[in-house]
VOKENU-69775 format. One record per residue (C-alpha): x, y, z; residue number from 1; residue in three letters. Coordinates in steps of 0.2 Angstrom, whole numbers. Example, Ala and Ser with C-alpha at 12.3 -4.5 7.8 and 13.67 -1.06 7.14 Angstrom:
<atom <62, -22, 39>, 1, ALA>
<atom <68, -5, 36>, 2, SER>
// end
This chain:
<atom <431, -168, -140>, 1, UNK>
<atom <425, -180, -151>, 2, UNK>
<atom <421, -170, -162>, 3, UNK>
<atom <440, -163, -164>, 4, UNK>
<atom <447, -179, -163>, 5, UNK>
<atom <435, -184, -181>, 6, UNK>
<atom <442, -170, -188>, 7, UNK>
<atom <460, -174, -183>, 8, UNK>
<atom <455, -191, -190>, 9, UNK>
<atom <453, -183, -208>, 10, UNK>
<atom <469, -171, -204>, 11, UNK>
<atom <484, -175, -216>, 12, UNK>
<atom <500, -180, -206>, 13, UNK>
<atom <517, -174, -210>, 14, UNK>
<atom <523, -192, -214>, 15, UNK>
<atom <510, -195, -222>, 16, UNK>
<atom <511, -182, -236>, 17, UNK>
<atom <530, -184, -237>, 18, UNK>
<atom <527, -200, -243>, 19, UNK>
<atom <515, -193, -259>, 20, UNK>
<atom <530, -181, -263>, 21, UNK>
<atom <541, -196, -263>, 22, UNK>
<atom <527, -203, -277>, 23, UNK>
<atom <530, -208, -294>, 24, UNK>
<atom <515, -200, -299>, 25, UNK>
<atom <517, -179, -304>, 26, UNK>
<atom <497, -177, -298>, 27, UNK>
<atom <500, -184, -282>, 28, UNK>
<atom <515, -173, -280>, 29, UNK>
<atom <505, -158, -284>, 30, UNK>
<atom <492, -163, -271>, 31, UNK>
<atom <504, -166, -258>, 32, UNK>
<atom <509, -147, -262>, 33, UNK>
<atom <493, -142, -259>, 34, UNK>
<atom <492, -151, -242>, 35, UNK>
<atom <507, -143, -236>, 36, UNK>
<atom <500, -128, -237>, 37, UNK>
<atom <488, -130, -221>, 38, UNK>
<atom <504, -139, -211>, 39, UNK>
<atom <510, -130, -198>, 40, UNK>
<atom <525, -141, -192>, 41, UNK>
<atom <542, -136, -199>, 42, UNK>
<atom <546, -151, -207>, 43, UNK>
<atom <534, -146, -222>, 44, UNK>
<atom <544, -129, -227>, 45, UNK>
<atom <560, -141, -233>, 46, UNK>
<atom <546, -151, -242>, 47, UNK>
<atom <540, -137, -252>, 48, UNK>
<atom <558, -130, -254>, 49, UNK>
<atom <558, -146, -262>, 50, UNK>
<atom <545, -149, -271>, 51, UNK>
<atom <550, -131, -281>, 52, UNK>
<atom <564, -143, -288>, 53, UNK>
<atom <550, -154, -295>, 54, UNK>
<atom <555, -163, -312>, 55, UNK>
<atom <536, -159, -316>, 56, UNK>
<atom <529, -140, -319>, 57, UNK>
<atom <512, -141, -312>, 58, UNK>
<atom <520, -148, -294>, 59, UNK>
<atom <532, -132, -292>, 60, UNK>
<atom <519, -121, -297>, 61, UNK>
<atom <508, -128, -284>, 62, UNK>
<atom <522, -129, -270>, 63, UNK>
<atom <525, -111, -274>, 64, UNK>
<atom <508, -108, -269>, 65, UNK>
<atom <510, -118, -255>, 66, UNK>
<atom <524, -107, -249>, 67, UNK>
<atom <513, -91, -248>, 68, UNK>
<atom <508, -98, -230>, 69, UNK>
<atom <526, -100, -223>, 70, UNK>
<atom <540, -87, -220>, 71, UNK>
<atom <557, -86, -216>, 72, UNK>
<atom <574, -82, -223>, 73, UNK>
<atom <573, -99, -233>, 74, UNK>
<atom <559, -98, -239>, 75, UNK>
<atom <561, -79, -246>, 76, UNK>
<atom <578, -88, -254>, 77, UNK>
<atom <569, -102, -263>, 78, UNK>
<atom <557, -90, -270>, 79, UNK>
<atom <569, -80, -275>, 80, UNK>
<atom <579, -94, -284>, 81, UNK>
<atom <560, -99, -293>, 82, UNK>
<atom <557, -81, -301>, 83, UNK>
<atom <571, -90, -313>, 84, UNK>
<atom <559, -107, -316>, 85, UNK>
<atom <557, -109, -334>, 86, UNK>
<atom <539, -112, -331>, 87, UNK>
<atom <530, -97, -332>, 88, UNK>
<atom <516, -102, -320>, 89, UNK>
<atom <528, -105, -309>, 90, UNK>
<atom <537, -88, -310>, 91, UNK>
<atom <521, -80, -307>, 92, UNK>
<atom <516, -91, -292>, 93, UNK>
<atom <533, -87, -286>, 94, UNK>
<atom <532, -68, -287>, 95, UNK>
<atom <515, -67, -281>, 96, UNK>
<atom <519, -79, -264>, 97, UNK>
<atom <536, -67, -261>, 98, UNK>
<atom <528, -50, -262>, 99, UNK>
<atom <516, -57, -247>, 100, UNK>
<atom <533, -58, -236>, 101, UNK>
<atom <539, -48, -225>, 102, UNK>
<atom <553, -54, -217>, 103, UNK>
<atom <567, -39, -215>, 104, UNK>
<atom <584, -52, -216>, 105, UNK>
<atom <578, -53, -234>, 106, UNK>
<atom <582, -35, -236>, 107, UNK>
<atom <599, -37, -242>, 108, UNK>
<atom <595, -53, -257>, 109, UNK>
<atom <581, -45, -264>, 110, UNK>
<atom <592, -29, -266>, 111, UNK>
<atom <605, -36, -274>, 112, UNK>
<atom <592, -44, -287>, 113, UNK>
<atom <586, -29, -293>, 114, UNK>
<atom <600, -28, -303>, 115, UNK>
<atom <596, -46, -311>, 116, UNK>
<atom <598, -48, -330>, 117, UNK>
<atom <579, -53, -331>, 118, UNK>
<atom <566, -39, -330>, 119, UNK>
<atom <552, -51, -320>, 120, UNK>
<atom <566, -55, -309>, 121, UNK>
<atom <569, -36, -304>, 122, UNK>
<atom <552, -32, -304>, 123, UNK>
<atom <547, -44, -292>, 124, UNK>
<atom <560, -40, -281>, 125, UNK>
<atom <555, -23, -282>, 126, UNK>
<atom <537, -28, -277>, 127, UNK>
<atom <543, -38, -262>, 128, UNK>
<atom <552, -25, -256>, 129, UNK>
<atom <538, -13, -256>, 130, UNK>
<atom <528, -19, -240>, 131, UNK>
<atom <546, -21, -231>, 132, UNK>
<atom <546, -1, -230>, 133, UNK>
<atom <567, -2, -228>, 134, UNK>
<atom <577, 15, -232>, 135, UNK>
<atom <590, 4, -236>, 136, UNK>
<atom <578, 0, -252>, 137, UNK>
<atom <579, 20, -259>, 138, UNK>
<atom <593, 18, -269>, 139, UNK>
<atom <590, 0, -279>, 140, UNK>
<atom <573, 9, -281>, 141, UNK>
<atom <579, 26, -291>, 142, UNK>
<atom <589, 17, -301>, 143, UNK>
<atom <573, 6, -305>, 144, UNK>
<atom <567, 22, -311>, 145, UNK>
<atom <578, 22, -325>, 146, UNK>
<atom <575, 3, -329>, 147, UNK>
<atom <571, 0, -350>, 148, UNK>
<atom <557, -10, -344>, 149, UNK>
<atom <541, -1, -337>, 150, UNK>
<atom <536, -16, -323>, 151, UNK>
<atom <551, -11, -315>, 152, UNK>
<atom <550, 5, -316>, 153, UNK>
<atom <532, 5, -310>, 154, UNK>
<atom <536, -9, -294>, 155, UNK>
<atom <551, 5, -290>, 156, UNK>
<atom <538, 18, -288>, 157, UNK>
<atom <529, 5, -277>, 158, UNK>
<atom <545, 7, -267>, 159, UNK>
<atom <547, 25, -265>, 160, UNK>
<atom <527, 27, -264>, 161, UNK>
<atom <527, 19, -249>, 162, UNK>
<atom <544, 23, -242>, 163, UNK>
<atom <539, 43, -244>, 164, UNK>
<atom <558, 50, -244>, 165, UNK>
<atom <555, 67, -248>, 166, UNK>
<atom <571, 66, -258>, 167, UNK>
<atom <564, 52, -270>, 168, UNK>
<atom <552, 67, -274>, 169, UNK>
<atom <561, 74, -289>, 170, UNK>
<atom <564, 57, -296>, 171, UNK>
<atom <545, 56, -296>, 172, UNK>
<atom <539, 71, -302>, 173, UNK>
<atom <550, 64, -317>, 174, UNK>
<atom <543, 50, -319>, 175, UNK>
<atom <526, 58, -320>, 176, UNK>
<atom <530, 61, -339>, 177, UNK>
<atom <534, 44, -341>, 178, UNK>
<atom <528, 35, -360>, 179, UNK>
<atom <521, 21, -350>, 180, UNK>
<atom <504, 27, -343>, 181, UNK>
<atom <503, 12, -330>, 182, UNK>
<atom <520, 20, -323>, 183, UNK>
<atom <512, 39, -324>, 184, UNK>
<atom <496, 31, -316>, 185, UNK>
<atom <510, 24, -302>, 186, UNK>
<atom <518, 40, -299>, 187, UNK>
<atom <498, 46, -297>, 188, UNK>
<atom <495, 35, -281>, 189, UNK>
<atom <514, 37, -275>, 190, UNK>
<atom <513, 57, -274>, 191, UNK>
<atom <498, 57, -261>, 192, UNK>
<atom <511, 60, -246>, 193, UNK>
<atom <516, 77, -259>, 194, UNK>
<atom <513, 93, -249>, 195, UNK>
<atom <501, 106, -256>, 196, UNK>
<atom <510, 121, -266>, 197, UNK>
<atom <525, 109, -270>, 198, UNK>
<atom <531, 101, -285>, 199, UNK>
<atom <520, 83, -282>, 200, UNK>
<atom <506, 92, -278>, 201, UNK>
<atom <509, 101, -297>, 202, UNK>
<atom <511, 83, -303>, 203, UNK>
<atom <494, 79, -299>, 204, UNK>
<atom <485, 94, -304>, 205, UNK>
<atom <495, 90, -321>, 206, UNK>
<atom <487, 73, -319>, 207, UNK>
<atom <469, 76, -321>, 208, UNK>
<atom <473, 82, -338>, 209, UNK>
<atom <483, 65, -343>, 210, UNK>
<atom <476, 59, -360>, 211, UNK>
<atom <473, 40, -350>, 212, UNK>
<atom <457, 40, -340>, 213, UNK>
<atom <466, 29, -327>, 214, UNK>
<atom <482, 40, -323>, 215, UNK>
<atom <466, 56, -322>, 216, UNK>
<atom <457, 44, -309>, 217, UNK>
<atom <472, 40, -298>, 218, UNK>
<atom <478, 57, -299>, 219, UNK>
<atom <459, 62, -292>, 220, UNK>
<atom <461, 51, -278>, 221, UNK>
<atom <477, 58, -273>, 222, UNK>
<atom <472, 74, -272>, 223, UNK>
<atom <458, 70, -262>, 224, UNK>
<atom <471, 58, -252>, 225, UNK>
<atom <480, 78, -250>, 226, UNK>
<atom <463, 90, -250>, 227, UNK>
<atom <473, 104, -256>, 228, UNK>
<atom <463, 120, -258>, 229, UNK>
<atom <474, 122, -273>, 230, UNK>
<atom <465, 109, -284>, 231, UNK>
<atom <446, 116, -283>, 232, UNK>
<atom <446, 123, -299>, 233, UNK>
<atom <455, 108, -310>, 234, UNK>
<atom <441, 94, -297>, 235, UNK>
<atom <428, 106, -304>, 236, UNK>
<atom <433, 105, -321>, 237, UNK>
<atom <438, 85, -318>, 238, UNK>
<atom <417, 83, -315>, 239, UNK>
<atom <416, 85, -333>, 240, UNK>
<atom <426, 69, -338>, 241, UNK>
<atom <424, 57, -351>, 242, UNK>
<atom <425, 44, -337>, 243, UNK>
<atom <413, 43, -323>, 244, UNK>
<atom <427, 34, -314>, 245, UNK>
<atom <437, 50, -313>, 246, UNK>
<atom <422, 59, -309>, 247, UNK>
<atom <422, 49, -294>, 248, UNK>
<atom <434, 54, -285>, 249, UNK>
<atom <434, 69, -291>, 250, UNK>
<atom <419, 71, -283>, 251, UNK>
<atom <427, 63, -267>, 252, UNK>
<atom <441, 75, -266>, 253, UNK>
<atom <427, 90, -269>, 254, UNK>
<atom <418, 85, -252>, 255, UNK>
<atom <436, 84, -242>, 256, UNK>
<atom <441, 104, -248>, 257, UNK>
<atom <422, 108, -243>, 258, UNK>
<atom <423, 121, -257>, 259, UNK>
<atom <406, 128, -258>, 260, UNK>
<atom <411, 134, -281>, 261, UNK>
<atom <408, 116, -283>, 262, UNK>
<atom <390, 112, -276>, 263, UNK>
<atom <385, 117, -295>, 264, UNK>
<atom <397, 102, -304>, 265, UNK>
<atom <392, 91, -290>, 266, UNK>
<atom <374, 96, -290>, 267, UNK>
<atom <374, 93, -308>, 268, UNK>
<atom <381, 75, -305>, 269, UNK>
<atom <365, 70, -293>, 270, UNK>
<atom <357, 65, -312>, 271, UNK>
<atom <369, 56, -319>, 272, UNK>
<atom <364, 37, -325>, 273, UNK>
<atom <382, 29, -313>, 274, UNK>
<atom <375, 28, -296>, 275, UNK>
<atom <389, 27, -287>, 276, UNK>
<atom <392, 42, -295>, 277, UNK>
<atom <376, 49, -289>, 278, UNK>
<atom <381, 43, -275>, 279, UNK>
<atom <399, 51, -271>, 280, UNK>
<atom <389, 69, -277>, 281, UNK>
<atom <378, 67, -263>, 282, UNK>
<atom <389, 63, -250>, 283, UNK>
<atom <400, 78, -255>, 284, UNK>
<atom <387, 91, -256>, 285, UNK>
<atom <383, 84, -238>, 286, UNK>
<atom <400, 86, -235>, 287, UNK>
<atom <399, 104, -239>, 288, UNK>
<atom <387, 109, -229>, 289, UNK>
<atom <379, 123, -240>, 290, UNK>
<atom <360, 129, -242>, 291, UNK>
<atom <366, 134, -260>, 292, UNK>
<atom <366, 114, -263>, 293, UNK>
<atom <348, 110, -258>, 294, UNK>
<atom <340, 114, -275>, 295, UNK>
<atom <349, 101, -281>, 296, UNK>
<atom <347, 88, -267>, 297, UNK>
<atom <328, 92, -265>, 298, UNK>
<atom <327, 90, -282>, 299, UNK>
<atom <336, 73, -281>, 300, UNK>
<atom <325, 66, -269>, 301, UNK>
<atom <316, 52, -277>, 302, UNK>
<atom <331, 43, -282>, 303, UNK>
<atom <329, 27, -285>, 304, UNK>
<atom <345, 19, -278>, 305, UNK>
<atom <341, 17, -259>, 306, UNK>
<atom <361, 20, -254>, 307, UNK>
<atom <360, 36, -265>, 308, UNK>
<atom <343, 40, -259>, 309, UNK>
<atom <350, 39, -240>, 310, UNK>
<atom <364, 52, -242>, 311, UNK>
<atom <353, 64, -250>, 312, UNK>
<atom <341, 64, -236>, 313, UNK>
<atom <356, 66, -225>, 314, UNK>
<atom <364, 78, -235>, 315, UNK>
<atom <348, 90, -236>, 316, UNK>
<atom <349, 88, -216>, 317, UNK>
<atom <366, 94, -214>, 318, UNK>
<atom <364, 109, -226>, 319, UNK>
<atom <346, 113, -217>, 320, UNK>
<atom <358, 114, -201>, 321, UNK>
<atom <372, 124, -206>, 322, UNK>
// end
């Protein structure tokens, strides 16, 4: 007990820090901000509300921080409202703290903003909208497939990723063609709910072909996301990329199909310099299960990397068994 009440000692009051914010002095102000944040009473909302009106930039950028720790209707509206701040820190801090909300009466302002004149301003809204998981989000997030800007196109993917309406499927599959790789590398991670044999699960095949490394590696984790017996042959080929990232989970997905063609390829990868390469090989030969893959594991066996080293022996264990 004495203890506690030391620390309540040390505690800032409410009254207390609304008397910095009243201070003449912006670094005080800021600091008050920061306070706020670790206050639950509901007098420090309004506070921060109004320290995002602040004459001084640094102070709203911090009270737009501050309001990460708070929800509510009013404070999804005063976040909203700082997306327009002239400071750019403070746009930033503000569209970072509002995607972390989830409060569903918000639904309805954040929809309507998606059509706003600036291009931050929609994205944002876009991205806040994402964990909220609404139907009522679908259409203001196809017609942000069709935004000029790529942010917004690649925060309405967000949308429809995690919304998985089989009707936004064409829109995506669209959008896979996109010029914008971080927007094809989107649609990549959106398609995992695709069904094997359909027109997503075409999209990612097309997408371990895709001339950016990235777009390849999402598209790799997808399909291992799917397992789809479908995409042996391109994984195989995919364990030949320029990019060990892609060989990754490409590797990764090889172990969920279980596809005994691609002990060789993933056989081949037990020596390659990237261990967590090495790594994901092992673990996928284990996966596998077949005899066929113990020349390759046996041969591995004085790996260096202790982790790696520990899969192989339990890989050579599993195909010993089957």
């Amino acid at each position: 007990m004495e203890v506690m009440a030391v620390f309540e000692a040390f505690e800032p009051k409410l009254d207390e820090i609304a008397d910095k914010c009243a201070s003449t002095d912006a670094g005080i102000r800021r600091v008050a901000m920061l306070e706020l944040a670790d206050i639950v009473e509901d007098g420090a909302v309004p506070l921060l509300i109004k320290g995002l009106h602040d004459s001084d930039e640094m102070v709203r950028e911090a009270a737009a921080k501050a309001l990460d720790a708070h929800d509510g209707l009013n404070v999804v509206e005063a976040l909203v409202a700082a997306l327009e701040d002239k400071g750019h820190g403070v746009r930033m801090a503000a569209a970072e703290a509002l995607s972390e909300k989830k409060v569903e009466a918000a639904v309805p302002l954040l929809i309507a903003r998606c059509d706003h004149p600036d291009s931050f301003v929609r994205a944002a809204c876009l991205r806040a909208l994402r964990d909220l998981i609404d139907p009522r989000t679908l259409p203001a997030a196809l017609r942000g497939l069709q935004d000029p800007a790529p942010e917004v196109r690649r925060e309405a993917i967000g949308v429809l990723g995690y919304l998985k309406a089989e009707e936004a499927l064409p829109a995506l599959v669209k959008a896979a063609k996109d010029s914008d790789f971080s927007v094809r590398r989107a649609v990549m991670s959106a398609l995992v709910f695709s069904h094997a044999g359909g027109a997503g699960a075409n999209a990612l095949l097309a997408g371990l072909s895709d001339e950016n490394w990235q777009v390849r590696e999402a598209a790799a984790a997808s399909i291992s996301k799917i397992a789809f017996a479908d995409a042996v042959d391109a994984l195989i080929a995919a364990m030949n990329d320029e990019a060990w990232q892609v060989r990754i989970k490409a590797a990764n997905a090889l172990g969920r199909t279980r596809a005994v063609r691609a002990v060789p390829a993933l056989g081949a990868a037990l020596t390659h310099e990237v261990s967590n390469l090495r790594k994901e090989a092992a673990a996928a030969l284990g996966e596998i299960a077949d005899r066929q893959a113990l020349v390759y594991l046996e041969a591995a066996n004085d790996e260096p990397d202790p982790d790696v080293r520990k899969l192989i022996r339990w890989a050579i264990g599993r195909c010993h068994a089957a």
